[in-house]
C-alpha positions as a printed Julia matrix, in Angstrom:
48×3 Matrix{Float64}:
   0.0    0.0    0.0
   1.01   3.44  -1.06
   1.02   5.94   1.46
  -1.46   8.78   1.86
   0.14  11.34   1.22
   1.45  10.17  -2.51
  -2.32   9.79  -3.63
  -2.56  13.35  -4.22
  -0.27  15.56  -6.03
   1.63  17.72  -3.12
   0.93  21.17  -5.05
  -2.79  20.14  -4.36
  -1.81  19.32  -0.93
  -0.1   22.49  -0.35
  -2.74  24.95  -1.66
  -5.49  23.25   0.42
  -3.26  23.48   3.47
  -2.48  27.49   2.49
  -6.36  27.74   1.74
  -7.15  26.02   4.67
  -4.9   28.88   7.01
  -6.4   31.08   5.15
 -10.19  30.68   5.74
  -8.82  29.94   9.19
  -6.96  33.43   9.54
 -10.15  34.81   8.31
 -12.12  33.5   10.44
 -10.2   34.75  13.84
  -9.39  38.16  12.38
 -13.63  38.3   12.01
 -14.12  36.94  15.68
 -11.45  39.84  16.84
 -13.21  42.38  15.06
 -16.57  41.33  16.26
 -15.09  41.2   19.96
 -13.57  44.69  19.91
 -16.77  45.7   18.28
 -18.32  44.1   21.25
 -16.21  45.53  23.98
 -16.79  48.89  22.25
 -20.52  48.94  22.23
 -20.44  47.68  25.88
 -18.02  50.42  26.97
 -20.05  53.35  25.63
 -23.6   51.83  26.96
 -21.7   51.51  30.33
 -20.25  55.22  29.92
 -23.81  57.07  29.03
């Protein structure tokens, strides 16, 4: 048996892996944003 890794061609491999980090990145930066966002809103309702 052939290993896994040799089924697929490894530029494949790599550009899912780079896609992968990038929805991934994404998806963190968006949860960041959203928290600051958050934290924001909550500071100026606590403020007034």
């Amino acid at each position: 048996m052939k290993p896994l890794k040799y089924s697929l061609p490894a530029p494949f491999i790599v550009e899912l892996v780079i896609l992968e980090l990038a929805i991934l990145e994404l998806f963190i930066l968006e949860l960041f944003i959203l928290e600051l966002f958050t934290f924001w809103l909550w500071g100026c309702s606590i403020e007034h």
